[in-house]
N, C-alpha and C positions, 0 to 999 in steps of 0.2 A: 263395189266402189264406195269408199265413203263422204258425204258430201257435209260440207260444213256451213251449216245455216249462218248467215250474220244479216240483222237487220236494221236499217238506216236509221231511225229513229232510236233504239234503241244505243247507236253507237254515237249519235247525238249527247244523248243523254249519259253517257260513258264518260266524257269530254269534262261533265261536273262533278264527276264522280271521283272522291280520294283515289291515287291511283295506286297506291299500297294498303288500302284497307286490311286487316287482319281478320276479320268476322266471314271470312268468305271459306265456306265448309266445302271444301273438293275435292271429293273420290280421288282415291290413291291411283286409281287407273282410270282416270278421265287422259282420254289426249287433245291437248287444247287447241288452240289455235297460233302460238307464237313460236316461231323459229328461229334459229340462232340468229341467223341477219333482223331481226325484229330488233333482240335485245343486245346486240353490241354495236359498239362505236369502232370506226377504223379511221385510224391519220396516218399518213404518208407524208414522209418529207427524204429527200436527198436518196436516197439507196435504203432504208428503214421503213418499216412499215410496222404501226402497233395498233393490234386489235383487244377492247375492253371490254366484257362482257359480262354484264349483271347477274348474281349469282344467288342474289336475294329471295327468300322463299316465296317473298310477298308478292314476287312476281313469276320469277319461274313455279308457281304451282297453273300458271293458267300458259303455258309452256307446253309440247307436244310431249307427249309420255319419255319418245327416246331425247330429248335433248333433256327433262326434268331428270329423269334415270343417271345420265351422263355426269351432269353437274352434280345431284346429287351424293354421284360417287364419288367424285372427285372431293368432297368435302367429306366426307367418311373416312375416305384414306387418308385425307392430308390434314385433315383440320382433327381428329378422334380427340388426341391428347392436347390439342394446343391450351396454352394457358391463358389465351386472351378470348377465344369462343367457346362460350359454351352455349349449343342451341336453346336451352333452357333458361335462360336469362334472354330478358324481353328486349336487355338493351345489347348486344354483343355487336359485333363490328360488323359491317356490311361489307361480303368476298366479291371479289370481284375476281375473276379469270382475266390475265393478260399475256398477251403474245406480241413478241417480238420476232418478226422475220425480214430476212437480208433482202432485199430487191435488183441488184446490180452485182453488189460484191459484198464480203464479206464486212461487218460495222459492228464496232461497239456500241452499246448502250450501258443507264446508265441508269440502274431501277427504283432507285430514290427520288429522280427528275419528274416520277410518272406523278400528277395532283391533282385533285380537284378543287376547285374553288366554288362556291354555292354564298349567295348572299354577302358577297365580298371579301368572304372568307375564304384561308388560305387553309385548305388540308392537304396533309402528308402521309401518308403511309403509315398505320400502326404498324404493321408488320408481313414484309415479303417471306413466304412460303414457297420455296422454288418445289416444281413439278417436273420441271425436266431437269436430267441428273447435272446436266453442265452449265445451269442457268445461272450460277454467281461467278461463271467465266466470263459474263458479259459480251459474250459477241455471237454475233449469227451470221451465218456462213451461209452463200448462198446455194440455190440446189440440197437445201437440207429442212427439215420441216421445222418449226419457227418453236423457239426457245419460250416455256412459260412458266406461269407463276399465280399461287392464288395471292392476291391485295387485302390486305382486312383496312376499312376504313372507319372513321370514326361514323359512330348511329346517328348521330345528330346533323348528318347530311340528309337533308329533306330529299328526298327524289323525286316528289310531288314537282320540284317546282323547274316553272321554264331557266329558270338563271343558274345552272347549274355547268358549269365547263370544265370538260376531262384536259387537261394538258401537259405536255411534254417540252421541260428546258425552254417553258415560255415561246417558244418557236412552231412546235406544233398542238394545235387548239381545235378540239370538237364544242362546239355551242348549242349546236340545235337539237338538245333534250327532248321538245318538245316533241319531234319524230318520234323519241321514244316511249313518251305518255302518251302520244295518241296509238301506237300500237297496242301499248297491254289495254288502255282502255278500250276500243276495237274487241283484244280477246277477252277481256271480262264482260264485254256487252253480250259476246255469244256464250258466254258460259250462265250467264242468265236464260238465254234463250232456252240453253240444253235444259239447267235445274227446272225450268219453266214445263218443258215437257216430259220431264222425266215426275213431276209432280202428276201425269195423268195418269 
């Protein structure tokens, strides 16, 4: 059974810590500590339900091996050729995974509407990447598993910071970021712990 160290001071100290640093060297097969409910937001309104999922390397490498794997794939396949990512460029857009799924009954959505706003500022969508084959039909059907998309956002959305809100047609609004900085810092606290004892 494997058991995952995490300790309170440490994750303390986590909390001041950039929470996308780049300088953090981690084993291609470390499995970490954050899982998909870690790193996604989920809003619900009327019959729709949309879940957003940070796809960011910065984060998903301290990410459980099968969900880094996952994501990872998902941006191999869909993003290979695109002409606006290239992993290799420091500044390329940040993906994000989104899902739209019916709750009641069948609903349109409307995948331009999805935005983030950070420091007052208004971002849109550089460009939806659909993933599911019927995903610029726009509707999700219920009893059917939920229509997605990769998001490329612009890079100059800080993720560091608490004022950061995912929203939808202004109506529905996730704000509490902060949830999500204090998880990867949590898993970046333990993955010091690990390079900590793997340095004996």
């Amino acid at each position: 059974m494997k058991v995952r160290l995490l300790l309170l001071p440490f994750f303390l100290l986590g909390l001041t810590l950039p929470l996308v640093a780049q300088d953090e060297d981690v084993p291609p097969d470390y499995d970490g500590l954050l899982v998909r409910n870690d790193i996604t937001v989920t809003m619900r309104g009327g019959d729709l339900e949309i879940t957003v999922t940070v796809m960011d390397d910065r984060i998903t490498r301290f990410a459980t091996k099968e969900i880094r794997d996952y994501l990872n794939k998902l941006i191999e396949d869909r993003l290979a050729d695109n002409r606006n990512y290239d992993p290799q460029d420091p500044k390329h857009p940040i993906p994000f995974l989104v899902n739209f799924r019916a709750l009641g009954q069948e609903v349109r959505y409307e995948p331009q509407e999805l935005v983030i706003y950070n420091y007052g500022q208004k971002y849109k969508p550089i460009e939806v990447i659909p993933v599911s084959p019927k995903f610029n039909d726009r509707v999700a059907y219920i009893r059917q598993p939920p229509v997605s998309a990769i998001y490329l956002f612009d890079r100059s959305i800080d993720l560091n910071a608490k004022d950061l809100t995912i929203s939808y047609f202004g109506s529905l609004e996730f704000s509490n970021w902060i949830r999500i900085i204090e998880k990867v810092n949590e898993a970046k606290a333990n993955f010091q712990v690990f390079k900590a004892r793997t340095k004996k």
